[in-house]
C-alpha positions in Angstrom: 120.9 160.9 110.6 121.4 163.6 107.6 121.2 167.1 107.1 118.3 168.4 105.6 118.5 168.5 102.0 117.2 171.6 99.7 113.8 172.4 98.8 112.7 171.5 95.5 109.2 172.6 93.5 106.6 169.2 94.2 103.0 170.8 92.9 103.0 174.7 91.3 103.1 176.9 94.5 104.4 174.1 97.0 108.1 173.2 97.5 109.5 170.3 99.2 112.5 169.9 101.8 113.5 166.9 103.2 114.6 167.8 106.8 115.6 163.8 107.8 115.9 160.5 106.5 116.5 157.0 108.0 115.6 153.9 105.8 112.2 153.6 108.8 111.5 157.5 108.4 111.4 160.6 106.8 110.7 164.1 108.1 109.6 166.7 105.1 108.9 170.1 104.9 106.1 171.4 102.4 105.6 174.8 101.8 102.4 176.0 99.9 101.1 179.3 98.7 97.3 179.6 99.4 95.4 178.1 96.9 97.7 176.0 96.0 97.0 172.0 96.0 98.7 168.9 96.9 97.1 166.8 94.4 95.1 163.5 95.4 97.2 160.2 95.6 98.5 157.7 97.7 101.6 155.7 98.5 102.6 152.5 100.7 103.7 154.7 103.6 102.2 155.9 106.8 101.5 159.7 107.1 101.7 162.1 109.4 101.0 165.4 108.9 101.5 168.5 111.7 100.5 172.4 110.8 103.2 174.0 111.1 101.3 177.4 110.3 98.7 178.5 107.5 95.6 176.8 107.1 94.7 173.5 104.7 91.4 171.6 103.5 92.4 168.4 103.4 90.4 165.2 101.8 91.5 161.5 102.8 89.6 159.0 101.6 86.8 161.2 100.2 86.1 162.7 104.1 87.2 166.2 104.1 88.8 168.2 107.6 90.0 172.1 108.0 93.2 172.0 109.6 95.5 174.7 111.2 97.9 175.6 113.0 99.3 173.1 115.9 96.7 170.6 114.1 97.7 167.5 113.3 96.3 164.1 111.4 97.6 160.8 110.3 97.0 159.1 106.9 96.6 155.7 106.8 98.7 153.7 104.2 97.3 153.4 100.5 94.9 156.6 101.6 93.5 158.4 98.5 94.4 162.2 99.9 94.7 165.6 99.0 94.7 169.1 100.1 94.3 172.0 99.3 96.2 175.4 101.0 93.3 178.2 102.2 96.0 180.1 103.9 99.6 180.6 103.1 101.8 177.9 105.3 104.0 175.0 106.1 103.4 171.0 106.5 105.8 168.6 108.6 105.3 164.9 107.3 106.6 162.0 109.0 106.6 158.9 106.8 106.9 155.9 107.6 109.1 153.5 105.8 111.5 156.8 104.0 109.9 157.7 100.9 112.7 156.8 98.8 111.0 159.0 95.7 111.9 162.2 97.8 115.9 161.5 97.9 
C-alpha cells in the first residue's frame, strides 16, 4: 500500500494523481476542465473508470457513451479510447496490472 502521490499535468486541462499502487493495481485520480480531452490510445491494462462528478463523452473502440456522475464503464485491454470532458469533473481508474508509466 502507498500514499497517494501528487498530481501532475497528463493532457492540457487534466491532471493526474495516483491515489494507490500495488504491482496487480493502480487507483488514479484525473481531473479535467470541461472541454478538455483525454486523447485516444490504448495500453495492455484493464480499465476501469467511475464518475466521480462532471460529465464525459467517452469513445472506446469507435462506440461513443455520455457518462456522469455515479456512472461507471470498464475498458477492455488494447481498447482504442478517448474522452472528452462536457462538464468540469473527476475520473477514478482502476488498472489492472499497475501502469508502471504513471510512477
Amino acid at each position: 500500500m502507498t500514499a497517494a502521490f501528487p498530481a501532475v499535468p497528463a493532457d492540457p486541462g487534466v491532471t493526474r494523481q495516483v491515489l494507490a499502487d500495488h504491482p496487480q493495481m493502480m487507483v488514479v485520480s484525473f481531473r479535467f476542465e470541461t472541454g478538455a480531452r483525454g486523447l485516444p490510445h490504448h495500453h495492455p491494462h484493464v480499465q476501469s473508470t467511475y464518475v466521480r462528478s462532471g460529465r464525459f463523452l467517452f469513445s472506446v473502440e469507435g462506440e461513443e457513451v455520455e457518462i456522469g456522475p455515479g456512472d461507471s464503464l470498464v475498458i477492455p485491454a488494447d481498447a482504442t479510447h478517448g474522452c472528452l470532458c462536457r462538464e468540469a469533473g473527476e475520473l477514478i481508474d482502476c488498472f489492472t496490472p499497475r501502469r508502471d508509466d504513471f510512477l
